[in-house]
N, C-alpha and C positions, 0 to 999 in steps of 0.2 A: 649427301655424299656423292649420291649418280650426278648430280648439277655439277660439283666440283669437278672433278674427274672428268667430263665431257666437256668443260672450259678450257682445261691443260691440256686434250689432246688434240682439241680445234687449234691453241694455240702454238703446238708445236709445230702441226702440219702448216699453218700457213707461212712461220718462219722458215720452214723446208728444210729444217735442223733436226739432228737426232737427241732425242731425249731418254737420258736417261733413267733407267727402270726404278732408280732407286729415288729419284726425287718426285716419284708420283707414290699419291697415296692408297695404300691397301685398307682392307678389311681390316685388318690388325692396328690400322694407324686411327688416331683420334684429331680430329681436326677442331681446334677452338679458335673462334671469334669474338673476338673486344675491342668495344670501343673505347676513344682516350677518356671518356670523362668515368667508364666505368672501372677503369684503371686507376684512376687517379682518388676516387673514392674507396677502394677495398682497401680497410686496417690493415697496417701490417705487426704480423703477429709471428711469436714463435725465437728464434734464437737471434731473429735480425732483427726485433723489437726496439726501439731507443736507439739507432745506430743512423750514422748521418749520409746520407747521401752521397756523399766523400768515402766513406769507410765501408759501402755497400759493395759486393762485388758479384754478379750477376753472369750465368756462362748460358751459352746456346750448344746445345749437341748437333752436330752436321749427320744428317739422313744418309750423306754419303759414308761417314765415315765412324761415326759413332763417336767421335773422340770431341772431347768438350773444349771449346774454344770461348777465351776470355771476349765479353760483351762490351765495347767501348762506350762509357756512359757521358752525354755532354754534360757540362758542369757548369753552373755561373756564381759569382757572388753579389751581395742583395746590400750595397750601402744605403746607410740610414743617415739621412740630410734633415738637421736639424734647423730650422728656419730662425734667424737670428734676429730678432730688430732693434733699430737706432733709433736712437728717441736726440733728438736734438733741438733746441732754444730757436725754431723759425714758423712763422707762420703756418706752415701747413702741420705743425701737429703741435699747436696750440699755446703758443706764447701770448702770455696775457697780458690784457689792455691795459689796465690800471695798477695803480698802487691800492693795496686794500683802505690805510686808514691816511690820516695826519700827521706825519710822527716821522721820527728818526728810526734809524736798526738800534739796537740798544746790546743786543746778542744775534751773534750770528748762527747758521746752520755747521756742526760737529760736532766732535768731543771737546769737554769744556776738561778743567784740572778735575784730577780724580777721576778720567776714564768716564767723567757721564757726557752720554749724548745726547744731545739740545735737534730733534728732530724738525726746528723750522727756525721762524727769523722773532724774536721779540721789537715790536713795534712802538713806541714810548708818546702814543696819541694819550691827550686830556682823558680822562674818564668821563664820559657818559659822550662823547665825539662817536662820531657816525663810522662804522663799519661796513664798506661796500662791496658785491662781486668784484672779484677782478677779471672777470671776462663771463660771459652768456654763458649758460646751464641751467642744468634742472637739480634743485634742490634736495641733496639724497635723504638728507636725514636732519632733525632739530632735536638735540639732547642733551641730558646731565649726560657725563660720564666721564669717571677715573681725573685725572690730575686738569682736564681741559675746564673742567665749570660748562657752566651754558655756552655751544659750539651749538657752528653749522658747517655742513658737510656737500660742497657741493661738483657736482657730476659734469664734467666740460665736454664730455667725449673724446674719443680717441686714445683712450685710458689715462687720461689726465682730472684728477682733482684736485679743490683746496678746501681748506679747513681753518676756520676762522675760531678762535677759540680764549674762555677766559671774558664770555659777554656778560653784563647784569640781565639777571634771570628778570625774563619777564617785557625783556626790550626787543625780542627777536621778531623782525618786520614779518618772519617769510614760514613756510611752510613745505612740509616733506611731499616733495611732487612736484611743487611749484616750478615753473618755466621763468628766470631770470634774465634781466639784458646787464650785460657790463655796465658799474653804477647803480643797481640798487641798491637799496637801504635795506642790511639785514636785519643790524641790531647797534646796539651801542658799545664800547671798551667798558670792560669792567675787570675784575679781581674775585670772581669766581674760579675755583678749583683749586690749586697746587699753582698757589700767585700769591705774591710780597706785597705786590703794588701795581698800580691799573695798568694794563697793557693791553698789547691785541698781538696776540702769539698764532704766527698765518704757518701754512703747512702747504708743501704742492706735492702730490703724489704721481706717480707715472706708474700705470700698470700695477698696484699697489704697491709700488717702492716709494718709501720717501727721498726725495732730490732735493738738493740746494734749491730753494726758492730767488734767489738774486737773480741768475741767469736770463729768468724767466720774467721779472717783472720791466715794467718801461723806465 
């Protein structure tokens, strides 16, 4: 307290102004120091509890004058920018090389009559005909499962895969992990799963959304 007090009256004398008696501090005055990050940490607790920033209203009492005066608080607001991405049919984010099989489209990607949707392209290759990447990846996964029969699932990067599906079990060339070039041989056309008759029903996903596969093939 003596340290303070002999700062404010060095500081007066040397501006060679008169200071008044009421803006220095007594015996009776309490003098608190804080720093911003210990500010910025102390809960606020009490009747101002849950109230926003906006809706806070904070006075300062004047030493001279004792009367409280409103505390002008800056204010900002904080938008929240949500990062959008485009996926679009060009080389740099991964339009593929080949055609998967031998064959015509036979059914296209949408809703067919009756509101069902046909999530990729039916392909109308011979049965037991060769099924190939249609572009470099790693092999995510080789499995039975749900309406696909023996399918392989593979990882292009850049959040693009395809899914090859509806193979004769047992013909699948490749393996889960496995490192692919556009043109290998994964497996054969067959009529495993929720199938009529032999096809090679291909899938292209983006970021796990299924996409029209046409756009993307050569």
């Amino acid at each position: 307290m003596k340290r303070t007090i002999t700062m404010l009256a060095i500081g007066a004398i040397l501006i060679g102004g008169t200071v008044p008696a009421a803006i220095l501090p007594t015996q009776d005055d309490e003098v608190f120091i804080a720093d911003a990050s210990a500010l910025a940490q102390a809960p606020t607790t009490g009747a101002g509890a849950g109230t926003s920033a906006e809706d806070e209203v904070q006075t300062f009492a004047s030493p001279a004058t004792g009367e409280a005066a409103p505390v002008v608080r800056d204010s900002f607001d904080v938008e929240q920018v949500q990062q959008q991405v485009v996926v679009t049919a060009s080389g740099l984010t991964g339009t593929l090389e080949l055609f998967p099989a031998n064959g015509d489209v036979n059914d296209g990607f949408g809703y067919r009559d009756g509101n069902e949707f046909h999530g990729g392209i039916d392909i109308m290759a011979p049965e037991g005909s060769a099924i190939i990447a249609a572009s470099p990846g790693t092999v995510e996964s080789v499995s039975d499962g749900g309406g696909w029969g023996r399918h392989v699932i593979i990882d292009h990067g850049n959040g693009i895969k395809t899914l090859y599906a509806h193979m004769i079990t047992g013909s699948d060339a490749v393996v889960a992990g496995q490192w692919v070039a556009a043109g290998t041989f994964l497996g054969s056309v067959g009529n495993t799963g929720y199938s009529t008759f032999p096809h090679l029903h291909f899938e292209v996903y983006v970021f796990d959304t299924r996409v029209d596969p046409m756009p993307w093939l050569p």
